[in-house]
N, C-alpha and C positions, 0 to 999 in steps of 0.2 A: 719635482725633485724629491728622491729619495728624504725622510729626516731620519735621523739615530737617535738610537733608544735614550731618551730620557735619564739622567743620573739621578739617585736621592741628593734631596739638597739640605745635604747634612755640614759638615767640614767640607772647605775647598778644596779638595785636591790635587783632581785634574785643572789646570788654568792654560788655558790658551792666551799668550802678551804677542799682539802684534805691535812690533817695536822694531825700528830699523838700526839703532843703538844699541851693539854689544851692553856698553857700561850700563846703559840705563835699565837693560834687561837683567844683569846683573843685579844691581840697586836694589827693585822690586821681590827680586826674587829670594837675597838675602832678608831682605821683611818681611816676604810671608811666613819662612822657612823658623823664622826668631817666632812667630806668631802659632806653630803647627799648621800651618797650611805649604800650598802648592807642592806636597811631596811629588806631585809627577808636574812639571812645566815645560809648557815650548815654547820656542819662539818662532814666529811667524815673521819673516821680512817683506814676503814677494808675495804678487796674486796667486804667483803657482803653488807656494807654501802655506797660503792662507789657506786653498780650495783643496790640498791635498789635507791638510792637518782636518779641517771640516769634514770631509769626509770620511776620518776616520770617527768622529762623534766618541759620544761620553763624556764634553768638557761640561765642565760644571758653572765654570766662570771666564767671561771675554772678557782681557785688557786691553783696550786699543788706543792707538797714539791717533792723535786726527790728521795730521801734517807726515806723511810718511811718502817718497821718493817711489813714484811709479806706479805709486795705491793710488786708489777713485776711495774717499774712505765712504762717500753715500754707496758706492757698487757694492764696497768691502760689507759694510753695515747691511745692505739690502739681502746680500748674499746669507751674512751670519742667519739672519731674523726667517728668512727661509729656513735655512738649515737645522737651526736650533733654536723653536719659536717663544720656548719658555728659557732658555739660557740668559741671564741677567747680562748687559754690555754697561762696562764703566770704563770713560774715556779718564786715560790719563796723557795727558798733555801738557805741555809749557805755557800755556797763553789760551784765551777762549773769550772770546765777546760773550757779553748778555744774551744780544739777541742771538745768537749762535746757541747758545748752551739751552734757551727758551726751545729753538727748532730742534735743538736734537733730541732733548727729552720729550719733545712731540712726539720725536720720527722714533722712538721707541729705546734712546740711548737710557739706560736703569740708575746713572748717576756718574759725575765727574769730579775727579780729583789733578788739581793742579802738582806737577813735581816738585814745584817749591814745598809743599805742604803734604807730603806723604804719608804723615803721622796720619791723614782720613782716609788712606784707602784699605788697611783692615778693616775699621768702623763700618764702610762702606760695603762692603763683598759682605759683612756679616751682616747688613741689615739687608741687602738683597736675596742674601741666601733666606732668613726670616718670611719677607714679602713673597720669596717662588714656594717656602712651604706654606702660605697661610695659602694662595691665591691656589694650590695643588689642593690643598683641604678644602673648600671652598667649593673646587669643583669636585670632589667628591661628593660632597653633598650635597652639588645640587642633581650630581649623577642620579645618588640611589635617592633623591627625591621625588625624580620624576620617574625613575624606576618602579619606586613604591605607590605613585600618583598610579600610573600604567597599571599597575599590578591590583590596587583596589577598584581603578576602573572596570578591569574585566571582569574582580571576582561581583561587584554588585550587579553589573552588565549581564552577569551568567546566571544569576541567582534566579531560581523558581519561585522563591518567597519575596514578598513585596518589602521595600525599605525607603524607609522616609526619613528625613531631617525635619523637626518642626519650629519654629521660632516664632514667637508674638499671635501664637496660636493661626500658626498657617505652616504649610507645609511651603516648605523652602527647596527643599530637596525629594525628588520620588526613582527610583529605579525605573527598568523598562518595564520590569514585571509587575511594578503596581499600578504603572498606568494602562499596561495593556488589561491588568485584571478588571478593571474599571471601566475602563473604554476609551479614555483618553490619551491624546499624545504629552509627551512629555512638560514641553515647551506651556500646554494651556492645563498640566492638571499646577505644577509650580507655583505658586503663590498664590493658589485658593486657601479660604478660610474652615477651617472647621466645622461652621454650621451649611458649606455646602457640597460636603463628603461624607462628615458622619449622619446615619440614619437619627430621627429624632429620640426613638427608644434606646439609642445608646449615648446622649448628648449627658448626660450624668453619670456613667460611668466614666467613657474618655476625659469629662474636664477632670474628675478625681483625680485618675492617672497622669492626664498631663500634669495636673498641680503637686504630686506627689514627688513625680518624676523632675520637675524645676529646681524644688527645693533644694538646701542642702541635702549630702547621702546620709540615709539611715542605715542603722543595722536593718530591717524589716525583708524577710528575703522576698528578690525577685516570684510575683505569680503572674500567671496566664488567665488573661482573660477575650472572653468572646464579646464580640462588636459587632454593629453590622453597619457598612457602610453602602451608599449608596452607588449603583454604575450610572453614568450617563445617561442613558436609558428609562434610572428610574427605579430599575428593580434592586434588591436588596442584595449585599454580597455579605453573608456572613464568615469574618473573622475571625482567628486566633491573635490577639496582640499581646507582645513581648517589648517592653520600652526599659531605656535608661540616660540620664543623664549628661550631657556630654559639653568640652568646647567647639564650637565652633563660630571661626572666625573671630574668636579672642570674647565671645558672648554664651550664654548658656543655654543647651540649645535639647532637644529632645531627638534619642533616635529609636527609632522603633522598625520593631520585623511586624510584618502580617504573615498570615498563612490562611488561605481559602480553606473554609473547614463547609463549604458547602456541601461536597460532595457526602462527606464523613457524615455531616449531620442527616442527610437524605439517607443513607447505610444506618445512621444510628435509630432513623427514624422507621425505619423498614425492617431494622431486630425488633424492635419494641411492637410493632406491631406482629410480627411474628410471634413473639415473647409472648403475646396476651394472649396469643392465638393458643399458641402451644400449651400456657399455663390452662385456660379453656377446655381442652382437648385433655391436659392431665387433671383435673378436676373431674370430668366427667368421664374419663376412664378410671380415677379414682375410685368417681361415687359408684358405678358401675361396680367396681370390684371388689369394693367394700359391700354395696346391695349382695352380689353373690354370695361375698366370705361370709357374710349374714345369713342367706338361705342354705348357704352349705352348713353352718353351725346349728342352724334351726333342725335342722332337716336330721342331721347325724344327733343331737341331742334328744330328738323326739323317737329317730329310731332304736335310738340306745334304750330310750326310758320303754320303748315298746319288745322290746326286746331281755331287758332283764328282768318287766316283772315276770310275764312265764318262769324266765331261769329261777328267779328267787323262790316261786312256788317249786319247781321242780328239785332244788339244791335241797330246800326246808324239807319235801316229802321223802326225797331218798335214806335224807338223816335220819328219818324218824321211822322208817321202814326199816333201817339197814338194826335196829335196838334186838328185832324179833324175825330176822330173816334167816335162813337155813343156809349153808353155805353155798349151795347153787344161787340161791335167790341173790347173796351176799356177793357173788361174783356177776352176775346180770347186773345190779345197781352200781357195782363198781364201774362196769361199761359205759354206764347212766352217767356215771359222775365225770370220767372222764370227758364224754361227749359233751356235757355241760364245760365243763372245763374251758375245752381247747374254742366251743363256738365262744367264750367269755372272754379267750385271750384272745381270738380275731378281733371280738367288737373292739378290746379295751386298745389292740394295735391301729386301729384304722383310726380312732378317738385320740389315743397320744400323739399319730405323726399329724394328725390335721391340726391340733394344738400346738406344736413344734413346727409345723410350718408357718403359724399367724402367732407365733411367738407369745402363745397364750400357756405354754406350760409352765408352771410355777413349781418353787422345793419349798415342802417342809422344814421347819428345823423343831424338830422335837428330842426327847432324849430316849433312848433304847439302848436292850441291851442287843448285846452282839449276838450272845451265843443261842439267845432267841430268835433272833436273825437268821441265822444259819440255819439252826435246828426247823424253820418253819420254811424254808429254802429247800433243804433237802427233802422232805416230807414231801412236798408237793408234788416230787416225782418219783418217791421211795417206790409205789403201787407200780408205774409204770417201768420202772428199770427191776422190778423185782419180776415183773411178768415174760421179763427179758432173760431174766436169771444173768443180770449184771452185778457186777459190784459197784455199789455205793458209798463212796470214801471220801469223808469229812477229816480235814485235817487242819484242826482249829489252834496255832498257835499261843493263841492271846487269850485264855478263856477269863471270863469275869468282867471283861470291859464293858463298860456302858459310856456311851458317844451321841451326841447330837446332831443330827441330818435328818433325811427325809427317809426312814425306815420303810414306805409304799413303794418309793420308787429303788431302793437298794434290792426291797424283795424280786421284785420286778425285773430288774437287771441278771439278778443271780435266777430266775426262773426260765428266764429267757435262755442264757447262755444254758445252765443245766438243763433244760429241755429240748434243744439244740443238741447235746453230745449224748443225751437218753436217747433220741431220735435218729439217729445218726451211727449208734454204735450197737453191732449184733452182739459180740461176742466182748468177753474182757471186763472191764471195768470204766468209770466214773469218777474224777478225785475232784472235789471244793476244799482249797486251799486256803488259806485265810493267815495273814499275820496283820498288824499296826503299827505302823512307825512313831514314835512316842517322842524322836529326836527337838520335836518342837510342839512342847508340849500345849500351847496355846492352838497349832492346826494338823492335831493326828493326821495320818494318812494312813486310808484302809486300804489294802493291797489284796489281791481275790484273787485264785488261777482255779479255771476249772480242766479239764483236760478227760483224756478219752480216748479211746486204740478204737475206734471208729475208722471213716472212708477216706476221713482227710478230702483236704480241698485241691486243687490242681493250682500252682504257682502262679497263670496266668487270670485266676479267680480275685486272686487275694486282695488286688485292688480295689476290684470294687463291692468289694465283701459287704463292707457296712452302706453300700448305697441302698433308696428304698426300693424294693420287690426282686432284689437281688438272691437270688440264692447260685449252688454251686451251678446248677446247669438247667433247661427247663425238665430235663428228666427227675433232677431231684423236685421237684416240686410235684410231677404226675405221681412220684413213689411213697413222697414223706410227707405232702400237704405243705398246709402253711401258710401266711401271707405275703412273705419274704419284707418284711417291715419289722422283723423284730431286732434284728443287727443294727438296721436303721435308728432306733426308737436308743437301745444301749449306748448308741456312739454320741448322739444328742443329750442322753441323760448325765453320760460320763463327761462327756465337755461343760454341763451346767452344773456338774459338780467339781469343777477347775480340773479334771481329773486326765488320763489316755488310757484307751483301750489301744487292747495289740493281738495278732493272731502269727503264730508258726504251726506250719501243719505240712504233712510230708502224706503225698497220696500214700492208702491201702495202712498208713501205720496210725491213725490220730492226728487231733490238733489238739490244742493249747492258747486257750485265750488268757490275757494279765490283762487285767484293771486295778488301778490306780485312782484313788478320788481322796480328795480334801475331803476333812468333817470338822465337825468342833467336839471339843471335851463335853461332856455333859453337864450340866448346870447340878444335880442332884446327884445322889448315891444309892437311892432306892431301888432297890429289886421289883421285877415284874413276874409275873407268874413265871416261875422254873419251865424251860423246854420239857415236853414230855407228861407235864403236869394236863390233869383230867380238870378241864378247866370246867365243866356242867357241875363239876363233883366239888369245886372251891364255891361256886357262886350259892351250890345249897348249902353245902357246910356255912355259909359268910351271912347270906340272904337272905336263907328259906322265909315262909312266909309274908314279905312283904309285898306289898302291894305295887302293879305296874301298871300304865293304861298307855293302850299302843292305840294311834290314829291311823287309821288303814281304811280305804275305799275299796280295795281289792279283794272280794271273801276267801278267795283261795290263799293269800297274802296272809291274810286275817286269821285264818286255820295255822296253817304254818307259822306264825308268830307266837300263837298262844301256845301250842304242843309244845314248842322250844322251852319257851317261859315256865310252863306248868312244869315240863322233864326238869328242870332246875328247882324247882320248889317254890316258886314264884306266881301272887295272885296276880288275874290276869283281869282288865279291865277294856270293853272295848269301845273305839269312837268311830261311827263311817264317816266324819268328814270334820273339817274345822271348828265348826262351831259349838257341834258335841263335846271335842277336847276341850273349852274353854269353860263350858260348865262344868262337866265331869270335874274337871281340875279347879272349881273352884267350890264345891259342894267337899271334895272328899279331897284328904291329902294322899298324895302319891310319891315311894323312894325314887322313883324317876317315870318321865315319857319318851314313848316310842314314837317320833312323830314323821308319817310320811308329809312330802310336800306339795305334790299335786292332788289335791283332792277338791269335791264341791261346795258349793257354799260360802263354804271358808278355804284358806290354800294353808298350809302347813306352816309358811314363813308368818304370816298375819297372826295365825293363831298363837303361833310364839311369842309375837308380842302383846298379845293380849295378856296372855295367862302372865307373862314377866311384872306386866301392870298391876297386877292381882294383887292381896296382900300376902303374905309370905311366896309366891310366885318367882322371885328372884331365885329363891337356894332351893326349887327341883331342878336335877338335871333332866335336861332336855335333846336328846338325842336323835338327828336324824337320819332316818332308815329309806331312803328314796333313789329311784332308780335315775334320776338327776347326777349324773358320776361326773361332770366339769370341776375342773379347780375353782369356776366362777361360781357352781352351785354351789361348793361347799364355800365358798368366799360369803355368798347371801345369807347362807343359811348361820354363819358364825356371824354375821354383821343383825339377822333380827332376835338374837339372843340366844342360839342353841349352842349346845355345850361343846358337840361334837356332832360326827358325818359316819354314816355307813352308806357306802352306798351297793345297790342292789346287784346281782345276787349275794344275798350275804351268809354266808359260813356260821354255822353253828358256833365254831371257834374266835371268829371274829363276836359276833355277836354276845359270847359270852364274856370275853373280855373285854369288852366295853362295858357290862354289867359290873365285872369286877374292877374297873376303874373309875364308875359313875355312882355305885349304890352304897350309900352309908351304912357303916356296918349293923348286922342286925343284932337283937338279944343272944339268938342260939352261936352266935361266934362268938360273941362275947363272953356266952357262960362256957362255948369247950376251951376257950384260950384262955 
């Protein structure tokens, strides 16, 4: 049989009174109505009225008479309780035996109020309507209990990860997935103890956790820890466990996740062997390419050194040849010089980029001036751009400045690029542009542009302009030479000077290189020998007569040292090797020594610190002249006590300004100043 929808059993409203008694249905109904209840009420006389009004459902509340003309009231009752199984039925009646009122409250009647006594059947309906909401509540909750029972069974049921309940240090509860990770069925892993699951190497870590885990909670956060527990079988299953404190069953109980971290560890264990493997393999490709960088530095520093002493004999005898040469002779040696030149700027290109690539190129910070800078920049290609019949145009902003940086590697930059747009340009002119940003005066910025109506680069060049052995195309390099490393070498210098280089250039019309570098202010204010200035002619005017001793093993070296020295006004003293220098210097005093560093016997760096040991040996300056041209060279040679570095081939003009910045003044300066 059909039932109808359940009402809230809030206020009575709907009330079904089977009552055969107009008056008495009346009675009733005026009491509910005083009360706020039975706003909708029927009354039900007959079976046919009963079974009709039932079927329409919704009543809230059944009053029925037990003695009613033509009702069966057990049919009637049987009928309701089908119909409407949580509907409360209160008999209201005239007369009712004990035993009778015992049987109906059996057979499901919710409570009886005699006529005489009416004043209890408000009381009555309100405490049934009470009981249908507690006993509605009630089953709600046991609804979404075993809802939620249901719903935690599938998700522990589903779970990959293993999860246990532990109590009294046994495991009370396991998933399927821990018992299957182990090897056992449910039913027999269930109230095992501790020491015949966990492996023995983990039996003091898990009691920690269990006991930590019992306790009351601490602030202390949750960590993970690895365990290893034993399979059936025997063999070990290593763990991740994750545990926390819990009730169960009204006791305090431990629940814990595992996670099989077997696999993980057999992957963690098989990086790690790889890792050594590989760490191995980089080690000995290291040592390997470290051995190389080694023979390639050996190799290029010993060719260097084989290579610039020839130059330095050749540089020294051109100088001294060019004093008393005829003008043809004068233009031959110029070809000389040149060629000396350009094979000095190859060796010195192949030596700076292989230092820039093992990050062995080191800056200067000394003080200089600018316009010495410039002046000795232009110079270097004045010969060459004059045999061009170019113009040469210096356009020096800033004149008078003196700046701190690495004034070797600025010349160098500026000789590259101006040798570059000398080489490169037939017809027209040459500009070196030069200003100082002074906007902050703690990190000037020198700013440079050289420029030039030369051949210009092709647009699709420009990229990789400054990469090493780059030039415009292989043609320019069959036409102009070169090693195409010196854009390279510029862009490395101008980056180590926090600086940017930049190129516009338009085919057939020139380019235009700007550089940009950081310096520092100068420490001092002192003037250096004026540009222009006949520096052989200051060192005699300042020197003449004092005495020098140069250590040289090279005799052609040794020739070209002294004619330099003697052209200056300067005694000349000679040592072939180490050891000589250290007597010589300690028999006789000397304004300074020339000291090479490879030599026999003694090595040039030893000797220096001999003679330093000496007694007045501290204040000669000691100057090394050695075709050793590494930044490391001149790093050794300042760390065994020399004062300063030339390195080979050395310029008369270098050379003599190092005199004039090393030699304490003499008598004859003294007496024409």
């Amino acid at each position: 049989m059909e039932q109808a929808t359940p009402q809230p059993a809030g206020t009575a409203d709907r009330i079904l009174i089977i009552e055969d008694l107009e008056t008495d249905y009346e009675l009733v109904r005026r009491l509910l109505r005083q009360h706020g209840m039975g706003a909708d009420c029927r009354r039900a006389a007959s079976p046919e009225a009963v079974r009709h009004a039932l079927g329409e459902g919704g009543w809230q509340i059944v009053l029925a008479d037990h003695s009613l003309p033509g009702l069966d009231f057990d049919a009637t009752l049987a009928e309701v309780r089908a119909r409407l199984p949580e509907v409360p039925v209160i008999l209201v009646t005239g007369t009712v035996g004990e035993e009778l009122a015992v049987d109906l409250l059996r057979r499901g009647v919710a409570d009886f109020v005699l006529k005489d006594r009416m004043a209890r059947l408000v009381p009555a309906i309100e405490r049934c309507l009470q009981d249908l909401r507690q006993r509605r509540d009630a089953a709600r909750a046991t609804r979404a209990l075993a809802q939620s029972e249901a719903f935690n069974r599938t998700i522990v049921g589903s779970l990959d990860d293993g999860l246990f309940v532990a109590q009294d240090r046994r495991f009370v509860f396991v998933n399927p997935a821990l018992a299957a990770m182990l090897g056992w069925d449910r039913a027999a892993f269930e109230g095992r103890g501790f020491d015949e699951v966990v492996a023995p190497e983990s039996h003091a870590i898990w009691e920690q956790r269990y006991r930590q885990r019992m306790a009351p909670p601490s602030p202390e956060p949750e960590r993970q820890y690895e365990v290893a527990l034993l399979h059936r079988c025997g063999q070990r299953v290593w763990m991740e466990l994750r545990a926390a404190r819990f009730e169960h069953h009204g006791r305090p109980a431990v629940l814990g996740l595992l996670r099989d971290t077997t696999e993980r560890r057999r992957i963690v264990a098989e990086l790690e062997r790889h890792r050594h493997h590989l760490e191995a393999l980089v080690e000995e490709r290291t040592r390997k390419a470290e051995d190389a960088s080694r023979a390639k530095t050996a190799f290029l520093a010993n060719m260097s050194h084989e290579i610039r002493t020839p130059l330095n004999a050749i540089t020294g005898m051109v100088h001294l040849l060019q004093r008393e040469a005829t003008p043809a002779q004068q233009r031959s040696l110029s070809v000389i010089v040149r060629a000396v030149d350009h094979l000095l700027s190859l060796v010195n290109d192949v030596l700076d980029l292989s230092k820039i690539e093992s990050g062995k190129l080191t800056l200067e910070r000394v003080d200089f001036a600018l316009d010495e800078l410039l002046e000795r920049a232009r110079g270097l290609v004045a010969d060459l751009a004059a045999s061009k019949q170019l113009r040469l145009v210096l356009d020096n902003r800033d004149t008078g400045i003196r700046l701190r940086g690495d004034p070797t590697r600025l010349a160098q930059l500026l000789l590259n690029l101006l040798g570059n747009a000398v080489k490169f340009t037939e017809r027209g002119e040459v500009r070196l542009g030069c200003s100082v940003d002074l906007r902050d005066p703690a990190a000037p910025r020198l700013r440079l542009e050289v420029s030039d109506t030369g051949i210009g680069i092709e647009p699709e060049r420009l990229a990789q302009l400054f990469d090493p052995f780059e030039q415009a195309d292989s043609s320019t390099t069959r036409r102009y030479g070169g090693s195409g490393l010196g854009l390279a070498i510029c862009r490395h210098l101008v980056e180590q000077m926090e600086g940017r280089i930049g190129v516009h250039s338009v085919p057939g019309q020139g380019s235009r290189f700007d550089v940009e570098v950081r310096l520092e202010p100068a420490a001092d204010a002192l003037p250096g020998p004026a540009p222009g200035d006949d520096l052989e002619a200051l060192v005699r005017q300042r020197h003449a007569g004092q005495r020098v001793l140069v250590a040289e093993d090279n005799e052609i070296n040794q020739l070209v040292a002294e004619d330099l020295l003697v052209c200056a006004g300067l005694v000349v003293d000679l040592a072939t090797d180490g050891r000589q220098a250290v007597e010589r210097a300690a028999t006789a005093p000397y304004a300074a020594i020339l000291m090479d560093v490879q030599m026999p016997v003694l090595d040039g760096l030893q000797a220096t610190r001999e003679i330093r040991a000496q007694p007045g040996g501290v204040r000669v300056p000691i100057i090394a002249m050695t075709a050793n041209a590494f930044g490391e060279d001149r790093d050794a040679c300042m760390a065994a006590g020399m004062n300063d570095h030339l390195a080979k081939p050395v310029a008369a003009e270098r050379l003599y300004a190092q005199l004039l910045r090393w030699l304490p003044i003499g008598e004859a300066a003294l007496r024409d100043a």
